[in-house]
C-alpha positions, 0 to 999 in steps of 0.5 A, a space after each residue: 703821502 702817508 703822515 703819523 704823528 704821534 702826540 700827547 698835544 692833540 689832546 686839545 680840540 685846539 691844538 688839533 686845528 693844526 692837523 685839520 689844516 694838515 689833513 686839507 693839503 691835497 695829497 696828505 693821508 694823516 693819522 694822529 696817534 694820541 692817548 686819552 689823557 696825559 696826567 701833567 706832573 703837579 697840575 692838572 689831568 689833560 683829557 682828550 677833548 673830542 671834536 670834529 677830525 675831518 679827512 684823517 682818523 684820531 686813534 687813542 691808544 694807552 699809554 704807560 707810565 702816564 706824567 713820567 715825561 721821559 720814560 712814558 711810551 705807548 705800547 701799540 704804536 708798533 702794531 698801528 705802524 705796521 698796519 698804516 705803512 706810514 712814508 713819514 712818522 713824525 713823532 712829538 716828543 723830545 729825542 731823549 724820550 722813551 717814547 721817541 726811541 720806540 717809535 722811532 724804532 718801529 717807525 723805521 721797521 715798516 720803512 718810514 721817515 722820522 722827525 722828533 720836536 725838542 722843547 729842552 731849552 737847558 743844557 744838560 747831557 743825560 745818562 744811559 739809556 736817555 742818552 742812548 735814545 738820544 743819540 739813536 734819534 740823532 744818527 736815524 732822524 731825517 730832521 729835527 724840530 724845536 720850540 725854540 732857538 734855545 733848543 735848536 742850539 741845545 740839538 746841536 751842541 748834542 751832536 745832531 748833524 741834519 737840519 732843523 727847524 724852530 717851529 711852533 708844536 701847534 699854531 692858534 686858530 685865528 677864526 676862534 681867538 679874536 678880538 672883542 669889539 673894543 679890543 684897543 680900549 682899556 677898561 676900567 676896571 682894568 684886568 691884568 690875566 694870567 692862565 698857566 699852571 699855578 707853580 713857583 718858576 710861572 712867577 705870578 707871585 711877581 705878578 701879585 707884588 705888581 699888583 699892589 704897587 698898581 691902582 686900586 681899580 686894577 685887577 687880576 684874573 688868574 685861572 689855573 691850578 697847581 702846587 703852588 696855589 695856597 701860598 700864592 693866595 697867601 702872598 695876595 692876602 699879605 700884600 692886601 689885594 685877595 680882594 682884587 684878585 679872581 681865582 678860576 680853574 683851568 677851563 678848556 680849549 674851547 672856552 680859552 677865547 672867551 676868557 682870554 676877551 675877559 683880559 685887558 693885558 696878559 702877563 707871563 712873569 715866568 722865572 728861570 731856574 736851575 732846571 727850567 725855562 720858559 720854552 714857548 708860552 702858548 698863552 702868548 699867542 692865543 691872547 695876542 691872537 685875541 688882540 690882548 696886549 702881552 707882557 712878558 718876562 725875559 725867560 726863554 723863548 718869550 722875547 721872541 714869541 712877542 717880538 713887536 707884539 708885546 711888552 717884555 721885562 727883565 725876569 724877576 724884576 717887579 718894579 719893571 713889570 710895574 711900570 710896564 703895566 702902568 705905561 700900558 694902563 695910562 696910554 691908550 695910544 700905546 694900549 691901541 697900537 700893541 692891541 693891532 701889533 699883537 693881532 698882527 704878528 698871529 697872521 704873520 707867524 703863528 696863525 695854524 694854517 701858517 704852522 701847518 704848511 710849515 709842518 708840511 714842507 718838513 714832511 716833503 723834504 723828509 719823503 723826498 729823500 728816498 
C-alpha cells in the first residue's frame, strides 16, 4: 500500500520514530511530505531536524504563508501526488485548513483515500472559505482523526458522518526516553520541570506562585521560550525565588530524555481560555516515558493523557498544585508508585510502535474501502 502523510510534525527526528515504526510493517510503501521549517506564531522557529529514515523518502517542499495556521499550504503537493499515485494520503492537519483542502483536492485527483487529524478542542464554527474546506474534508474524507475527546465531539457536532479515532498525532520513543537509574527517588534538591512555550494560558506563572509556598531546597527548571518570558522572570523575582529558578532555551528532540532525567516531577499548569485549551500536551508522555512523575492541570485533554500516571489539579488553582507538589515531595511511597504508573501507562498507550500499528489499521480500513 502506498501511504503519503503530509506533515509539519515530522519536522522532529522524534516524532518521526512514528513513521520509522510505519515504514517496517510489510507491505507499507511511505513518504513523508514536510517542510523545512514551520515558524510557530509567538515562539520558536522549528527546523527540520535530519535523521536516519529507513524504508520510506522524506521530501521537504515549501511552504507558503509559513506560521499562518489555517491559510499556509504547500504548493508542490499536487505534482508529488501525482507522481507517487498514493492508495491513501493522510493529511496532518485540522479539516478547516487551507492546506488540508488543497491536498485533499489533489489527493482525490490521482484517485486516493483521504484522512485529516483535528486538534480544535473548542467550539466555534468558521466562515467561508474555512467553513467550506471543512465541509468539503467532511463529505470526501474516508476517516477523521483527533487529539482528543474534546475534538472527536467537535467533528461531530460539525457534521462529519464517518468514523473517527482519538489517537495520538506521534507516539514516544520508549528506547530514548527512559528512566535514570534512581528514577523512584526524589532528590534533593528536588527540581519541579516545565518544557513548553513561554505564554500566559501554559500557566507556569501558577507554577512560580507554587514555588514560593514550597520548601526552599526545592527548584524549578523551565526551558522554553516565548512572549511571555520577561514578565514571567518578573513574577519569580516579585515573589523572591529567581534564585531558585533555571531558565534554558528550547533544546532539541534528541536532547529532550536528557533534560527530561534532570526533572524530579514535571508540571503542566495549562489554563483555559476563551480561545484555547490545552489538546494533548506531549510533554506528558515523554516525562512519563522517562519515569517522571506528572502533575497536570484540568485543562483539555490532560486528565486523560495522565490517567493513572500522574497527578491532576484544578486549573487555575494554585493552592492545589501546591499541595499536590508537596504530597509528591514528602511521600516517597507515593513518589516511587507514580514513577513505575507513569512508565507503565507509555507501554500500554503511548509507546510509537503502538501508535504506529494504530495509524496502520486506519490506513487499511481506508484502502479496503475501494
Amino acid at each position: 500500500m502506498k501511504i503519503v502523510i503530509l506533515s509539519k510534525a515530522l519536522l522532529s527526528v522524534a516524532y518521526r520514530r512514528k513513521t520509522d515504526a510505519l515504514a517496517a510493517i510489510p507491505g507499507v510503501e511511505l513518504t513523508v511530505i514536510s517542510p523545512s521549517e514551520w515558524r510557530e506564531p509567538n515562539a520558536n522557529v522549528v527546523r527540520y531536524e535530519p535523521g536516519p529514515t529507513p524504508n520510506y523518502v522524506v521530501e521537504q517542499v515549501p511552504m507558503w504563508f509559513n506560521g499562518r495556521h489555517h491559510i499556509h499550504f504547500y504548493p508542490t503537493v499536487h505534482r508529488i501526488l501525482a507522481r507517487i499515485k498514493p492508495d491513501v494520503v493522510h493529511v496532518d492537519e485540522e479539516s478547516f485548513n487551507l492546506a488540508t483542502f488543497l491536498a485533499m483536492v489533489a489527493a482525490h485527483r490521482v484517485g486516493a483515500k483521504t484522512c485529516f487529524y483535528n486538534y480544535a478542542n473548542i467550539e466555534r464554527r468558521y466562515p467561508p472559505p474555512f467553513s467550506w474546506f471543512e465541509r468539503y474534508a467532511f463529505t470526501h474524507a474516508s476517516h477523521a482523526m483527533a487529539c482528543s475527546h474534546e475534538a472527536a465531539d467537535i467533528i461531530r457536532n460539525h457534521g462529519y458522518p464517518g468514523p473517527i479515532s482519538i489517537i495520538p498525532q506521534t507516539g514516544v520513543d520508549e528506547t530514548h526516553f527512559v528512566p535514570r537509574p534512581d528514577a523512584h527517588i526524589a532528590r534533593t534538591p528536588f527540581t519541579i520541570g516545565y518544557v513548553g512555550r513561554l505564554v500566559p494560558e501554559k500557566g507556569i506563572d501558577d507554577a512560580i506562585s507554587a514555588l514560593a509556598q514550597l520548601p526552599t531546597h526545592v527548584r524549578m527548571h523551565i526551558v522554553g521560550a516565548g512572549q511571555y518570558e520577561s514578565a514571567l522572570r518578573q513574577h519569580a523575582t516579585t515573589l523572591g525565588v529567581d534564585a531558585r529558578i533555571i531558565w534554558q532555551k528550547p533544546v532539541s528532540s534528541h536532547e529532550m530524555p536528557g533534560v527530561m532525567q534532570q526533572f524530579d516531577a514535571l508540571v503542566l499548569p495549562s489554563r483555559t481560555t476563551s480561545n484555547w485549551k490545552e489538546q494533548f500536551g506531549r510533554v506528558l508522555i515523554e516525562a512519563m516515558a522517562c519515569g517522571v512523575p506528572v502533575i497536570g492541570s484540568s485543562s483539555g485533554e490532560i486528565p486523560h493523557v495522565i490517567g493513572d500516571g500522574g497527578l491532576v489539579f484544578p486549573e487555575g488553582d494554585v493552592n492545589h498544585l501546591t499541595l499536590r507538589l508537596l504530597n509528591l515531595i514528602n511521600n516517597p511511597t507515593l513518589y516511587a508508585q507514580l514513577s513505575g504508573q507513569s512508565r507503565q501507562r507509555i507501554f500500554t498507550k503511548y509507546t510509537q510502535i503502538s501508535v504506529a500499528q494504530q495509524y496502520w489499521q486506519i490506513y487499511a480500513q481506508i484502502n479496503n474501502l475501494r
